[in-house]
Residue, then its C-alpha position, 0 to 999 in steps of 0.5 A: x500500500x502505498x502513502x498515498x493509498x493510505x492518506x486516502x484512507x485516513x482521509x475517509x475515516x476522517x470524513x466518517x468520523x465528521x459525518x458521525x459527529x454530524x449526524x448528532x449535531x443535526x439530529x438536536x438541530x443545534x445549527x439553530x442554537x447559533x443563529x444558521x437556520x440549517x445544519x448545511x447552512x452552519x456548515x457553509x457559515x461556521x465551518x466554511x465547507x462549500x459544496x460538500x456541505x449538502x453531501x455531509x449532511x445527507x450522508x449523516x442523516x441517511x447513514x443510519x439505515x445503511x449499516x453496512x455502508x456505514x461500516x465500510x465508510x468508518x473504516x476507510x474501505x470507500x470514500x464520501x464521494x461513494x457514501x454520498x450517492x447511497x444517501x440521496x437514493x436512500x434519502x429518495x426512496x427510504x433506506x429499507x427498499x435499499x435492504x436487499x441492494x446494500x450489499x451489491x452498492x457496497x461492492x460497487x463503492x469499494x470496486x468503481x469510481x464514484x460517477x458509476x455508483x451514481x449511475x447505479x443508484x440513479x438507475x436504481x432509484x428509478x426501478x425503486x420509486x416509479x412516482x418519483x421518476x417520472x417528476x424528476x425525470x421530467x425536471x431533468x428533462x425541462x433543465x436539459x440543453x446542449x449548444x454547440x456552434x462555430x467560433x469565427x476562427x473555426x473552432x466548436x463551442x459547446x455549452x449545455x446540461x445533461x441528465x446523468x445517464x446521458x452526461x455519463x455517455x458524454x463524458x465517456x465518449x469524450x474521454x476515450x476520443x482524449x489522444x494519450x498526452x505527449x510525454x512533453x504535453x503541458x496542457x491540462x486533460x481540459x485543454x487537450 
């Protein structure tokens, strides 16, 4: 195992650790006690914790129900950003439908990045909650665009907003077409 291997280890445990300490902050609503109107917003005030403070918050109220998830998280075994998705799914469609899934998301948490857990549990939440699909399907589907159109020196602009599953294919299109960099390439993955 490598330092770096193992700083990103102590670095969940950590993040674990915070969400378990939230997780009683929020349920005694102390944010109110000094003066935030919610655990999320006490984070972004009092902590300066920006756009993880959704996640955390999510991610300690839900965690309870996910006990297996919950275990792997304080030991290092998957990161936040994998917790995170499971706790939206399980905050969507309650954490007992996820009885039967948790072990099949846990693998996936310990074996894939976290965008395909996002995928997965987008995918399973609609197999899950057939009411709640078809409104945020349809707020997805509302919010979505895709521009693209040529610069005056001949170059393509493109600038729009997918749903996951498409943004996915995206992404994943575009990095495969990506050209391996030069072993002298100074531009970053976005510049290529």
């Amino acid at each position: 195992v490598t330092r770096m291997e193992q700083l990103v280890r102590l670095r969940a445990m950590v993040d674990a650790a915070l969400v378990e300490q939230l997780a009683v902050f929020d349920a005694r609503a102390a944010a109110r006690y000094d003066g935030q109107t919610s655990t999320q917003a006490w984070l972004r005030a009092r902590l300066r914790i920006g756009g993880q403070a959704g996640d955390l918050v999510r991610v300690a109220r839900q965690l309870s129900g996910l006990p297996q998830l919950a275990k792997a998280f304080a030991a290092g075994d998957i990161s936040l950003e994998h917790a995170a998705p499971v706790a939206k799914l399980a905050s969507a469609v309650g954490a007992e439908p996820l009885a039967d899934y948790e072990p099949i998301l846990l693998e996936l948490a310990r074996t894939a990045p976290p965008v395909k857990l996002r995928v997965a549990c987008e995918h399973l939440r609609q197999l899950l909650d057939s009411d709640g699909d078809e409104s945020e399907a349809a707020r997805q589907r509302r919010q979505r665009y895709l521009a693209a159109g040529r610069t005056i020196d001949g170059m393509v602009h493109l600038q729009g907003l997918l749903d996951p599953v498409a943004g996915e294919t995206v992404l994943t299109a575009l990095q495969a077409a990506m050209p391996v960099p030069a072993e002298y390439e100074e531009r970053s993955p976005a510049q290529r």
